[in-house]
N, CA, C and O atoms as CSV, one atom per row, in Angstrom:
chain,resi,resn,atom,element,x,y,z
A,1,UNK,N,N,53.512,-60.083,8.774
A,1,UNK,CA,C,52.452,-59.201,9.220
A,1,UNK,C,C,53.076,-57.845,9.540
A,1,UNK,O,O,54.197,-57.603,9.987
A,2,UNK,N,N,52.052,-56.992,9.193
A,2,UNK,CA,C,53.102,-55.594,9.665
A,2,UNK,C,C,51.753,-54.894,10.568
A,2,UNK,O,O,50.622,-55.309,10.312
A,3,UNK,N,N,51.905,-54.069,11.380
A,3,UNK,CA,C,51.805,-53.039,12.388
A,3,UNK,C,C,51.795,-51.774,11.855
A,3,UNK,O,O,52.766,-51.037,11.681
A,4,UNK,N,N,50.058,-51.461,11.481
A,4,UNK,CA,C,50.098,-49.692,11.336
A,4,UNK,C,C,49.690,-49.203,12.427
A,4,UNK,O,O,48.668,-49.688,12.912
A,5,UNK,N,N,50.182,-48.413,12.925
A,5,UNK,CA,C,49.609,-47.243,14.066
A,5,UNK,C,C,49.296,-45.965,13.414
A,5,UNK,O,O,50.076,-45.438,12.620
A,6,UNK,N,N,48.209,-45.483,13.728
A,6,UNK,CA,C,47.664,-44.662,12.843
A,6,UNK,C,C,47.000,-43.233,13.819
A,6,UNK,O,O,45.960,-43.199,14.478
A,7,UNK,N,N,47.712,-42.485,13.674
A,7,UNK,CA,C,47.484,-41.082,14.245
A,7,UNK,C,C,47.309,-39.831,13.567
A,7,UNK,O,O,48.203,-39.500,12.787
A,8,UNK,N,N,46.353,-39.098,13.716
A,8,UNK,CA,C,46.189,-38.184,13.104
A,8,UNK,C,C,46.561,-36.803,14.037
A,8,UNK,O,O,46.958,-35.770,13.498
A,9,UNK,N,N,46.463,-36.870,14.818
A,9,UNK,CA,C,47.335,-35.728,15.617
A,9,UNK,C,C,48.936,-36.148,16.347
A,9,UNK,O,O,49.352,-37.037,17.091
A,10,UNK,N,N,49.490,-34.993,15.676
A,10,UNK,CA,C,51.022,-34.902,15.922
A,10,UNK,C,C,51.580,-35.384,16.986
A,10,UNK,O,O,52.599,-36.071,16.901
A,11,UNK,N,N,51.065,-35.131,18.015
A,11,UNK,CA,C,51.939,-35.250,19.510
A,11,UNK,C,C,51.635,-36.851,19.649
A,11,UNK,O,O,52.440,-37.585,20.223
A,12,UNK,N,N,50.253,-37.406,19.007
A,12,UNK,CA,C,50.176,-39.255,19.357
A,12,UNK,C,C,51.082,-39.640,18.528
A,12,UNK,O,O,52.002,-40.337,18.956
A,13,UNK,N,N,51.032,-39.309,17.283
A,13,UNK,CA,C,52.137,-39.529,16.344
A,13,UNK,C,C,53.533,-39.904,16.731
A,13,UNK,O,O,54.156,-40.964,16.675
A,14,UNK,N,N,53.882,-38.474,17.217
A,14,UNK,CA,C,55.491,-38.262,17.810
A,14,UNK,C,C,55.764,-39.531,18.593
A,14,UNK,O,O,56.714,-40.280,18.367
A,15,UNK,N,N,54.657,-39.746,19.730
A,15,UNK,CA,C,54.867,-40.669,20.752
A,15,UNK,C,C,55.048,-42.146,20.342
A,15,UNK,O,O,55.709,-43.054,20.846
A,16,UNK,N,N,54.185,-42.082,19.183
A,16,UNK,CA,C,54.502,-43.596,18.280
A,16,UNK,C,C,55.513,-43.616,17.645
A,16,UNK,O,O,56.015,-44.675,17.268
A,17,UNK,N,N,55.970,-42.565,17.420
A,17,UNK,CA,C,57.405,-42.346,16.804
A,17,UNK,C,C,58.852,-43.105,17.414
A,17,UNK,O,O,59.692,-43.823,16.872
A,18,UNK,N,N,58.701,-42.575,18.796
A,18,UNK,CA,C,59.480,-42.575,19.829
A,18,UNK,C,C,59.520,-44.189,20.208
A,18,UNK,O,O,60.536,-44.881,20.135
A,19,UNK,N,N,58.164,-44.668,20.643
A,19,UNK,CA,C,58.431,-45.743,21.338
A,19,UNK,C,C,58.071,-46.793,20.494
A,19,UNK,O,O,58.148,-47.888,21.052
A,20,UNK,N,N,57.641,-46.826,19.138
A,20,UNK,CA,C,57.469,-47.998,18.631
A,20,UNK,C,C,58.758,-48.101,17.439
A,20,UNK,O,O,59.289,-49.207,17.337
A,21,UNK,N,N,59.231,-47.057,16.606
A,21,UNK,CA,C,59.500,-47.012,15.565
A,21,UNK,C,C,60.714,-48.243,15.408
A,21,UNK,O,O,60.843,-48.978,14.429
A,22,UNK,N,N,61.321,-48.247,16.300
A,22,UNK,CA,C,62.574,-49.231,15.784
A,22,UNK,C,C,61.768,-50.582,16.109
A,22,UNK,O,O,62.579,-51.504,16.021
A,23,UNK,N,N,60.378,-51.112,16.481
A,23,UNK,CA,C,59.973,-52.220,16.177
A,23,UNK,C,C,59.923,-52.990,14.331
A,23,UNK,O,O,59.217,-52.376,13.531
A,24,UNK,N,N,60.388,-53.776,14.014
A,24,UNK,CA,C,60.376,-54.230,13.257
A,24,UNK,C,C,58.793,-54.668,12.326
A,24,UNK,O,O,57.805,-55.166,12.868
A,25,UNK,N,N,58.894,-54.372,11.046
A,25,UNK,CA,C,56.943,-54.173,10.639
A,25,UNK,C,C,56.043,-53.206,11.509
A,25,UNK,O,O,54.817,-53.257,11.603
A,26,UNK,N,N,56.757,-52.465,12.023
A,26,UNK,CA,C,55.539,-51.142,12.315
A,26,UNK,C,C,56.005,-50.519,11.749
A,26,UNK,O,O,57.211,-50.287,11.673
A,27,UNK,N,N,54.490,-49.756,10.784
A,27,UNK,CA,C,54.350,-48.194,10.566
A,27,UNK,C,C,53.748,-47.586,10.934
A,27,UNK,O,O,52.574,-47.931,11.068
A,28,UNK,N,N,54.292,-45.968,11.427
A,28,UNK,CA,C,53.668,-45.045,11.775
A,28,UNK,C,C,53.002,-44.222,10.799
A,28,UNK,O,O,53.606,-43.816,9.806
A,29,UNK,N,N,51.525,-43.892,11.073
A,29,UNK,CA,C,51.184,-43.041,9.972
A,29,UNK,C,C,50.407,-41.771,10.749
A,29,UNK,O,O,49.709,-41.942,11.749
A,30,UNK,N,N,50.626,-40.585,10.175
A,30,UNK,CA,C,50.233,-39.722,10.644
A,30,UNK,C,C,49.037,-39.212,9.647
A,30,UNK,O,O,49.220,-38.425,8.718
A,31,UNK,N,N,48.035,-39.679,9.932
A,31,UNK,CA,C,46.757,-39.332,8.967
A,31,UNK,C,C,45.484,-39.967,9.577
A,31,UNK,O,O,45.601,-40.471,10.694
A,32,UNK,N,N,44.567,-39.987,9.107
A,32,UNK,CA,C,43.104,-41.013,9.614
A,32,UNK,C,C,43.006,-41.985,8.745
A,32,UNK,O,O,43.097,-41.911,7.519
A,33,UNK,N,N,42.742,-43.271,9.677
A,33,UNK,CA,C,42.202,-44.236,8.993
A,33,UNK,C,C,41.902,-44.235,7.553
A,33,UNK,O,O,42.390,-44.787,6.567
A,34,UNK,N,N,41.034,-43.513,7.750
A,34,UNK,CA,C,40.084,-43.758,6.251
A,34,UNK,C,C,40.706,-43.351,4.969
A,34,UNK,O,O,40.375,-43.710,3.839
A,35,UNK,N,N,41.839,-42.396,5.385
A,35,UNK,CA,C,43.125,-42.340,3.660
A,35,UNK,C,C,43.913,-43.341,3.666
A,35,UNK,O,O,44.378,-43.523,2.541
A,36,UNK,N,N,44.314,-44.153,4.511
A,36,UNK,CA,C,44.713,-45.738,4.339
A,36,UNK,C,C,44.290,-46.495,3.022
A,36,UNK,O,O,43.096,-46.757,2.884
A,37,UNK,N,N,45.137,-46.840,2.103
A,37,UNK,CA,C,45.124,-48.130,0.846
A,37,UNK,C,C,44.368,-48.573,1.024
A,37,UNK,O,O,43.237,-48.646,0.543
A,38,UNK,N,N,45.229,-49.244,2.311
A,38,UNK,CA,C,44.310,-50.906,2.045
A,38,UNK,C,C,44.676,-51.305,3.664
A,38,UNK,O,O,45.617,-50.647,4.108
A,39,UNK,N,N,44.262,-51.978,4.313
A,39,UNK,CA,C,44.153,-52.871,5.565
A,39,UNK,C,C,43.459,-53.922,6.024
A,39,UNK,O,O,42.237,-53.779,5.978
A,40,UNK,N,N,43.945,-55.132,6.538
A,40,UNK,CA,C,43.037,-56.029,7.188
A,40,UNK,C,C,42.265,-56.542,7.889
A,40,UNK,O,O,41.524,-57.522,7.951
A,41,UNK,N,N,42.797,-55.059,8.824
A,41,UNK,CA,C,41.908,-55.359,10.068
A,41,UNK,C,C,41.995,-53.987,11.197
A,41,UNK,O,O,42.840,-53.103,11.062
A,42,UNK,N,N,41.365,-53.993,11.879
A,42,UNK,CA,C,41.291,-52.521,12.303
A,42,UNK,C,C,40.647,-52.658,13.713
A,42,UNK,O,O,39.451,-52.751,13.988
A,43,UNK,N,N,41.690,-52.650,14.510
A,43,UNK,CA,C,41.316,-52.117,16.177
A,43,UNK,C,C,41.155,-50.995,17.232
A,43,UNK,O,O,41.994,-50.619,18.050
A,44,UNK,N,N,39.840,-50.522,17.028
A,44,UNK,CA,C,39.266,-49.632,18.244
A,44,UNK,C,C,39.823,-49.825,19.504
A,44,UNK,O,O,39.772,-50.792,20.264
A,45,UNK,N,N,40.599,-48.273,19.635
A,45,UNK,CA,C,40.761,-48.591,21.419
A,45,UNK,C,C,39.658,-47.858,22.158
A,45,UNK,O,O,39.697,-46.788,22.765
A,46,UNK,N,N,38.534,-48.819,21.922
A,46,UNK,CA,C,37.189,-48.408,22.866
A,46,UNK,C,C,37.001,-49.085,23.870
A,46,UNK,O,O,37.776,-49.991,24.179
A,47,UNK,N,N,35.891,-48.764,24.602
A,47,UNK,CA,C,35.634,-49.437,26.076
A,47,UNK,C,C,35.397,-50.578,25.636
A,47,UNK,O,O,35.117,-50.844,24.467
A,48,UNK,N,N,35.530,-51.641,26.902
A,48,UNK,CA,C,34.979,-52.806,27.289
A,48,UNK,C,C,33.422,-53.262,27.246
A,48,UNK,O,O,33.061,-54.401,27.542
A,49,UNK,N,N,32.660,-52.355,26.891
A,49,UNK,CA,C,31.578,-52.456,26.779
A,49,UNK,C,C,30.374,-52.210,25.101
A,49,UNK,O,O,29.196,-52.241,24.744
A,50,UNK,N,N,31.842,-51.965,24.574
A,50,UNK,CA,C,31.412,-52.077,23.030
A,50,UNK,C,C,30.165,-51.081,23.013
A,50,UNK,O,O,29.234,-51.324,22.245
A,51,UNK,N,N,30.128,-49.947,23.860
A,51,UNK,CA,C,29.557,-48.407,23.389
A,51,UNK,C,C,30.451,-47.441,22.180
A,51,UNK,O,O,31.411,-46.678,22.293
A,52,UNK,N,N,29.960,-47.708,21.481
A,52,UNK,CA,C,30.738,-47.102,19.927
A,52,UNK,C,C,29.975,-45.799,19.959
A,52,UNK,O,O,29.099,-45.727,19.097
A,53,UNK,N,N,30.094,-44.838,20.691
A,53,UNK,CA,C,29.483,-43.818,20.444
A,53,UNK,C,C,30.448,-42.239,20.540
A,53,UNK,O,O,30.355,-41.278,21.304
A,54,UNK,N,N,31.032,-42.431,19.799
A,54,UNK,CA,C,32.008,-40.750,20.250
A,54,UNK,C,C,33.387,-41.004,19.176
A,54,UNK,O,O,33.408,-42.046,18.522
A,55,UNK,N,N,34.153,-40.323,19.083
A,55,UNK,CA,C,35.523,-40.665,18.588
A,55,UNK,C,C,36.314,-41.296,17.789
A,55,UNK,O,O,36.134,-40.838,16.661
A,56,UNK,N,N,36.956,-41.964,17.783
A,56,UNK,CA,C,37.488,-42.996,16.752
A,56,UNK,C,C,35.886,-43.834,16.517
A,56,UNK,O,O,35.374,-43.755,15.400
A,57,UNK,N,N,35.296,-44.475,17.428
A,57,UNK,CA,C,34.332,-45.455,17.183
A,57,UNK,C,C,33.332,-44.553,15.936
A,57,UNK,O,O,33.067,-45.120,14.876
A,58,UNK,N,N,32.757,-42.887,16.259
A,58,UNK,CA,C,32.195,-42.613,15.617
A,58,UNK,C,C,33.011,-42.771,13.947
A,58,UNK,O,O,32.343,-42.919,12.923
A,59,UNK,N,N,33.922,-42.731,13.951
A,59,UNK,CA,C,34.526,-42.769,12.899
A,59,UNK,C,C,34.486,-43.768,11.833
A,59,UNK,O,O,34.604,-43.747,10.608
A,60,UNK,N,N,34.212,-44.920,13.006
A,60,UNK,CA,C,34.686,-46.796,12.427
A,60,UNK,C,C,32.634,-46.512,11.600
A,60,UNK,O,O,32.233,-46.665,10.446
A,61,UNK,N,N,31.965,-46.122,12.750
A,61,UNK,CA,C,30.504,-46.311,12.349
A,61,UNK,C,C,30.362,-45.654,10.577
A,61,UNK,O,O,30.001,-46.274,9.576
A,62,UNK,N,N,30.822,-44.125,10.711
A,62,UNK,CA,C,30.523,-43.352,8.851
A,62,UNK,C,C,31.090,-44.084,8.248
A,62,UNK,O,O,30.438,-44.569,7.323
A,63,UNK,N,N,32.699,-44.623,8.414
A,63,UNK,CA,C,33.236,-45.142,7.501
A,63,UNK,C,C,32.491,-46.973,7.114
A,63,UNK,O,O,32.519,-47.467,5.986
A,64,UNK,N,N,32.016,-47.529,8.105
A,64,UNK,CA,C,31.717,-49.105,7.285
A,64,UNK,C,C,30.186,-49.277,7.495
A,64,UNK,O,O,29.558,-50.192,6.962
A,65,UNK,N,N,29.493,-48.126,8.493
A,65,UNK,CA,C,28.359,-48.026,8.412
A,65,UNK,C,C,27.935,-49.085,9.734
A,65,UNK,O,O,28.548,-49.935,10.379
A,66,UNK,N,N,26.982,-48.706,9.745
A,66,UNK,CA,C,26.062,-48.895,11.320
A,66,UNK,C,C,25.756,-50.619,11.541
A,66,UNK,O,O,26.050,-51.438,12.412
A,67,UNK,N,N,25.017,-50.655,10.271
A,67,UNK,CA,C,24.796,-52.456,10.537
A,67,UNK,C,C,25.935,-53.030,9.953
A,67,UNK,O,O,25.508,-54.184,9.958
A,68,UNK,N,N,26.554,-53.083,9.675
A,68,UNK,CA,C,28.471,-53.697,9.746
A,68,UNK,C,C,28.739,-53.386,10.919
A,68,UNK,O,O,29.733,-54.112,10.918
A,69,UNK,N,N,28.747,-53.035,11.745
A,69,UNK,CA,C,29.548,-52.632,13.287
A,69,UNK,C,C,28.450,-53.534,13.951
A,69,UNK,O,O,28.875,-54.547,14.505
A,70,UNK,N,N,27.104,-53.310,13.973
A,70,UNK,CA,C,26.600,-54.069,14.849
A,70,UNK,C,C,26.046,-55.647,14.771
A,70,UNK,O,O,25.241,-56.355,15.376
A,71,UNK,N,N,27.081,-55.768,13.529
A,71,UNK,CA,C,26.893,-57.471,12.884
A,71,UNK,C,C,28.260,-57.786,13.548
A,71,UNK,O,O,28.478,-58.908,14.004
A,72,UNK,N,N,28.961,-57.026,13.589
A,72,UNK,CA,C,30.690,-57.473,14.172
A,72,UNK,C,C,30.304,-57.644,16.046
A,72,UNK,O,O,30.877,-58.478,16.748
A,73,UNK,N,N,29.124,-56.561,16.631
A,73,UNK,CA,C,29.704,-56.601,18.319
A,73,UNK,C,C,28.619,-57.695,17.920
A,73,UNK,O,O,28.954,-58.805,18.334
A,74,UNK,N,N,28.192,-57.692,17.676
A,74,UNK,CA,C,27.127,-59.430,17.650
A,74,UNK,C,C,27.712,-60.649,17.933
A,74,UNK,O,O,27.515,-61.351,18.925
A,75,UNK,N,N,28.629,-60.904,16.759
A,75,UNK,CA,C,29.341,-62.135,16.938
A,75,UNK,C,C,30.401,-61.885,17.792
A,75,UNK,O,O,31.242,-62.784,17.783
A,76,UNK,N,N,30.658,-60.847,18.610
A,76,UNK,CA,C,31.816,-60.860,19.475
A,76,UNK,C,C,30.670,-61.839,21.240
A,76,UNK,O,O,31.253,-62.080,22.296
């Protein structure tokens, strides 16, 4: 299994740079999600309350679309 961390601004980047890089199967990528190949799975660091409304979440919503997100907090 490998570990993408995925940042699109520099300074989160750097910081993933710093403290993850010599982990073994992580990559750092400095770009957005959505120019990513290919991936299996994809974790929001959103609230506890599964309000997808702002930020990365708005992001997860354009990219797989509205009723895919709310078929996923369903079965959560």
């Amino acid at each position: 299994m490998k570990l993408m961390l995925v940042a699109p601004n520099s300074l989160l980047c750097a910081a993933f740079q710093e403290n993850f890089n010599y982990l073994p199967n992580v990559e750092i990528v400095n770009n957005y999600f959505e120019w990513l190949p290919d991936f299996d799975c994809l974790v929001s660091p959103a609230n506890s309350f599964g309000m997808m409304d702002g930020g990365i979440d708005a992001a997860i919503i354009r990219f797989f679309g509205r009723s895919f997100v709310e078929q996923q907090l369903f079965a959560l």
